[in-house]
N, C-alpha and C positions, 0 to 999 in steps of 0.2 A: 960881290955876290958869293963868293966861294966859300969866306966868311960866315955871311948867313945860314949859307948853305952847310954847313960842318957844324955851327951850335947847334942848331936847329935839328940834326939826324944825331947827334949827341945827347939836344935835351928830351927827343923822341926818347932815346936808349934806356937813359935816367930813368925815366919817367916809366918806359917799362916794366924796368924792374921796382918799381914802386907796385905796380898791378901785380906782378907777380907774386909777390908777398900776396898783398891783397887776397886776389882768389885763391891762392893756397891758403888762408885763414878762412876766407868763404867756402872753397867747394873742396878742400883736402885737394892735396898733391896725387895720394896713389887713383889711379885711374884717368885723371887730367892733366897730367904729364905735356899729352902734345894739345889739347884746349891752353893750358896755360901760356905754354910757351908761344903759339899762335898769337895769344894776347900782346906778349911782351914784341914780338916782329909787326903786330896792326899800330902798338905804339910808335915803331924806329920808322916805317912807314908812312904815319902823321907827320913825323918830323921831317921826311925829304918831302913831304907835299908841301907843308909849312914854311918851309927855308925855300923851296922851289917857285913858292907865290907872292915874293916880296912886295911884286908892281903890281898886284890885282886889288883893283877899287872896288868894293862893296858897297862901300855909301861915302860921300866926299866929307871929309872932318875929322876932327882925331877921332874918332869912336872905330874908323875902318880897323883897324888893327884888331879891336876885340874881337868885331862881329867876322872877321875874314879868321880869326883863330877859332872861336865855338861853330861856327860853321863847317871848316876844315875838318878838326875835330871832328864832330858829329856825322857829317861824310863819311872821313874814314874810320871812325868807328862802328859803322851802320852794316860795313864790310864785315867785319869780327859777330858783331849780334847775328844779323843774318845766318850766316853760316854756321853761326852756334847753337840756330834753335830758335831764334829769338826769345830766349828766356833770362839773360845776362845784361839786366835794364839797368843794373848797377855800372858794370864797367860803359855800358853806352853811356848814360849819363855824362858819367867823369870824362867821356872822351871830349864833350864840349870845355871845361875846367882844363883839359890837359893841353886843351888846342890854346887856351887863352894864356894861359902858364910859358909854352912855348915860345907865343905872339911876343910875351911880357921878358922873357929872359930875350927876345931877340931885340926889343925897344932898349934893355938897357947895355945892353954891347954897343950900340950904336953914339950912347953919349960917352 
């Protein structure tokens, strides 16, 4: 589990600073400084929820893993939109995509 646990707030970390670029080419750095940075912490945040929810069954079959990542995802990124305005329907999106990405680097540590 520790294992999981440490990719997974790792691949959250990654993956934030991947958004970070992102809305800095979307909404300009000067002014959005701490919106951005917010963004890249709701990512590293996905990823301790993610790496925290190994045993949780969404539906029984291989498919749980997708659906328990863009759910995840989309959860904690509902946190980030919200508080943003809800106007950042791009970064909520990708937060389902980031949760499955997560899901996907955790399935293949495991073979």
């Amino acid at each position: 589990m520790k294992k999981r646990f440490l990719v997974a707030l790792g691949s959250g970390a990654a993956l934030g600073l991947i958004c970070v670029l992102g809305a800095s080419a979307r909404l300009g750095w000067a002014g959005n400084q701490l919106l951005i940075v917010s963004l890249w912490y709701n990512r590293l945040i996905m990823g301790l929820m993610i790496g925290l929810a190994g045993d949780l069954v969404i539906v029984q079959g291989k498919s749980n893993w997708l659906l328990r990542g863009a759910l995840l995802g989309l959860g904690v990124s509902a946190a980030y939109f919200l508080t943003a305005g809800a106007g950042d329907w791009v970064s909520f999106l990708v937060g389902a995509l980031y949760g499955i990405i997560i899901e996907f680097v955790l399935r293949q540590q495991k073979q």
